[in-house]
C-alpha positions in Angstrom: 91.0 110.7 95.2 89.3 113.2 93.3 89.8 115.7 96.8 92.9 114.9 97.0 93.6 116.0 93.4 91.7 119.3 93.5 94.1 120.2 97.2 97.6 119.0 95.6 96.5 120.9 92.6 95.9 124.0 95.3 98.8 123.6 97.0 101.3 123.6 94.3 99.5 126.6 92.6 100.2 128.5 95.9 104.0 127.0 96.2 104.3 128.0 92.6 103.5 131.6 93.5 105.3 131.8 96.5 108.7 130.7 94.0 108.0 134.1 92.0 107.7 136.0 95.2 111.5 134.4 96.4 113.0 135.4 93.2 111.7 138.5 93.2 114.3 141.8 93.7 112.1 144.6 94.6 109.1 145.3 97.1 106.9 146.4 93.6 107.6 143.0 92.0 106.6 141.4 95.2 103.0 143.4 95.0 102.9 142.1 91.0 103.2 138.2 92.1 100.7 139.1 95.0 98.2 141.0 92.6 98.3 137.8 89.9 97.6 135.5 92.5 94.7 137.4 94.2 93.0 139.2 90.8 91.7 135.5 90.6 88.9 136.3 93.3 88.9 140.1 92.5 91.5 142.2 94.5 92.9 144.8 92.0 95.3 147.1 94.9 97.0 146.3 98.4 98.9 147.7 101.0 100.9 146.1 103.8 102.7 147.4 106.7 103.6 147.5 110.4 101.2 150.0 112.2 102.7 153.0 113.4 102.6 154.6 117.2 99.7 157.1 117.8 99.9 160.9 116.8 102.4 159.5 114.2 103.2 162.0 111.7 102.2 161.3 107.8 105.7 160.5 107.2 106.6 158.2 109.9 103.1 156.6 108.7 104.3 155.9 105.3 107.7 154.3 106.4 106.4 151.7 108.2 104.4 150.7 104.5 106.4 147.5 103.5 104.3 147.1 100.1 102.2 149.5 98.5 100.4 149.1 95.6 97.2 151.5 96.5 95.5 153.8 95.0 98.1 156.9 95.1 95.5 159.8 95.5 94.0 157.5 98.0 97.1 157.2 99.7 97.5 160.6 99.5 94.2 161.4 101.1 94.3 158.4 103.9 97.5 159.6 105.2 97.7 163.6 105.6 93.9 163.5 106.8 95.2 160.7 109.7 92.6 158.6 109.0 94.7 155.3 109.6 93.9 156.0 113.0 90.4 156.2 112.5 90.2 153.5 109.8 88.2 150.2 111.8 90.5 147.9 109.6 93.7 149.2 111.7 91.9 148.9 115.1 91.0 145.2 114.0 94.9 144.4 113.0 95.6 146.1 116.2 93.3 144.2 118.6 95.1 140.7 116.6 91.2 140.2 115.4 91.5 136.9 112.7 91.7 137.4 109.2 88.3 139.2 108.0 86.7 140.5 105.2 85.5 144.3 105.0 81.6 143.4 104.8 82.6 141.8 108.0 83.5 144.5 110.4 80.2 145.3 111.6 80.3 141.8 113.0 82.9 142.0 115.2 83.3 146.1 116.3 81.8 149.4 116.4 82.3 151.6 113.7 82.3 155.5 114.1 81.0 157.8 112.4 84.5 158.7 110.5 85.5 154.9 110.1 82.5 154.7 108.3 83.6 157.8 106.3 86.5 155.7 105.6 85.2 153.1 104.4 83.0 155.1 101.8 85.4 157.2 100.8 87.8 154.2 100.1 85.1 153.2 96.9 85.6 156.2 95.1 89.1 154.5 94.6 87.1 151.2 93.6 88.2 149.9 97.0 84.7 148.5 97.8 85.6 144.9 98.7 88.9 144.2 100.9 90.3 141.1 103.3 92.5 142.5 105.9 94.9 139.4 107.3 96.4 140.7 111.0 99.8 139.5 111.4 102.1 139.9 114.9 105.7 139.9 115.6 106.9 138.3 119.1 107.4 142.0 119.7 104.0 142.7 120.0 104.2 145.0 116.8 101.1 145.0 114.8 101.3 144.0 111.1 98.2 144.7 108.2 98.0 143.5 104.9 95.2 144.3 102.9 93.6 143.5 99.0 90.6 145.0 97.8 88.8 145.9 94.3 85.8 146.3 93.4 84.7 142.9 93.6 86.5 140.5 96.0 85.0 137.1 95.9 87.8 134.5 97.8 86.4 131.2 99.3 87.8 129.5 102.5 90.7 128.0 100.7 91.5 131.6 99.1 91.6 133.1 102.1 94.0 131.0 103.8 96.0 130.1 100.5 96.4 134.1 100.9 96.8 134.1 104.1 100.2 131.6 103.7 101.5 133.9 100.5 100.8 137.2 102.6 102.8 135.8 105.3 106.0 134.9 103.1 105.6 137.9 101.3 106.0 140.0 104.3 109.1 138.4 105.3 110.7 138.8 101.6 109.7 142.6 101.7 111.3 142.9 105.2 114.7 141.3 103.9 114.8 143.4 101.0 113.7 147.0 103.0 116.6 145.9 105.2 119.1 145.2 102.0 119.4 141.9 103.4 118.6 138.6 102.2 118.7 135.0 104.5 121.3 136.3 106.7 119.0 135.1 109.7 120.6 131.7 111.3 117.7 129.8 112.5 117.9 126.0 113.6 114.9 123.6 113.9 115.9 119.8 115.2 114.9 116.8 113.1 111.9 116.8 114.9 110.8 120.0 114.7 111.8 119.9 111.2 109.1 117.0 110.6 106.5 118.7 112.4 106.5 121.8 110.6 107.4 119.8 107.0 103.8 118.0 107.8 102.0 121.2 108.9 103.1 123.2 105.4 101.5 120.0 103.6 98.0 121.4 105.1 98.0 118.5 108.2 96.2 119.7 111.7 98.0 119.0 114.8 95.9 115.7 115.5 96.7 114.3 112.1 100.7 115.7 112.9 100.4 113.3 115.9 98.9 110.3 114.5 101.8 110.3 111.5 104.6 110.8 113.3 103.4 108.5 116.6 103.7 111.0 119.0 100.8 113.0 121.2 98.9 116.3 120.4 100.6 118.3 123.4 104.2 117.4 121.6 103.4 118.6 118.5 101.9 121.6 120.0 105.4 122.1 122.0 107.5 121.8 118.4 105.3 124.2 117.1 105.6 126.1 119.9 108.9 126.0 120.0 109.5 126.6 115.8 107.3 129.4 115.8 109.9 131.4 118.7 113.3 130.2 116.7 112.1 131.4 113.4 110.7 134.8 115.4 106.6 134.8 114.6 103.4 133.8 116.6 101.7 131.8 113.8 102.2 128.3 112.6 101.1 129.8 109.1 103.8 132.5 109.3 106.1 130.0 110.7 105.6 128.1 107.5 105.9 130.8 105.3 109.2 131.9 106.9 110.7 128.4 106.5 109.9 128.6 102.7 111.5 131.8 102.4 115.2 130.8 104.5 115.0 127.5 102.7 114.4 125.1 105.8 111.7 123.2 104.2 111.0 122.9 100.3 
């Protein structure tokens, strides 16, 4: 009981932030709603955005930034000296690696010497810590969103708590760079409606199936099938976009 508590507890802490980030009007207050639900575990700055074609010119680089709340003479720097195309955090969102921490990437790729560069010179900033969460449209177009301080501390239920908010954030900043807001139609049957009700409340597929009496390979279809209506290739993002046109509550 106690468990269950401490997770309902969680979970409306993370709904509750996600109801700022709805109301909010403008990309900055977005990034303000982000920033008090992350400074809990450290991350002071962030930056999210669609990655940009190679050779990209700094300015086509900056447009495709969605919310920006970086240092600005580290922006400054990053962009006119190209290094977002040396940067091992952009090859990671680009590859569609999993959500990973900074002190991570030597794990999982090769770092040059410039990435490493980087990386240093990104702590002069007091970006020494960062999580990087790669998102992906249907399109195949790479999304980043990034938080970092000097000290970022976030256990497995921060990261994916964050990972849910980041998600639904995008999808608010995109309405409001396009000076739209839920003009999207987007229809999910009864069913599909349960499964994806029962997979915001935190439930895996196999606990999905056992609820709602059907098999494993149904629910993966709904999901399937939710995930291409609503337009992203993650049940998480599939969640968050639901929250943010109002098909679940």
């Amino acid at each position: 009981m106690k468990e269950t508590a401490i997770w309902r507890r969680r979970l409306d802490d993370t709904l509750e932030s996600v109801g700022r980030i709805r109301g909010s009007s403008t990309q900055q207050e977005i990034c303000q709603h982000l920033l008090c639900y992350a400074g809990r575990f450290g991350a002071t700055n962030l930056l999210a955005g669609s990655i940009p074609p190679p050779r990209a010119l700094k300015r086509e680089q900056v447009s495709h930034v969605l919310l920006n709340a970086w240092p600005e003479q580290w922006s400054e720097r990053y962009f006119s000296n190209g290094y977002l195309y040396r940067d091992p955090t952009i090859q990671l969102v680009n590859r569609g690696n999993a959500p990973f921490l900074w002190s991570e990437i030597n794990q999982v790729c090769r770092v040059c010497r410039v990435g490493r560069r980087v990386m240093e010179e990104a702590t002069e900033f007091k970006l020494r810590k960062g999580l990087t969460i790669p998102f992906a449209t249907l399109e195949g177009q790479a999304v980043g969103f990034s938080i970092a301080g000097e000290k970022l501390e976030p256990n497995s239920h921060d990261r994916l708590a964050f990972q849910f908010i980041a998600a639904y954030a995008l999808g608010c900043a995109a309405v409001l760079a396009d000076g739209k807001r839920n003009t999207r139609p987007a229809r999910l049957s009864p069913r599909q409606h349960d499964v994806l009700r029962w997979a915001s409340e935190g439930l895996t597929v196999d606990e999905i199936a056992d609820h709602l009496h059907i098999s494993r390979n149904t629910v993966d279809t709904h999901l399937r099938l939710v995930r291409e209506r609503l337009g992203v290739t993650s049940t998480i993002h599939a969640v968050a976009e639901a929250f943010r046109l109002g098909l679940i509550a």
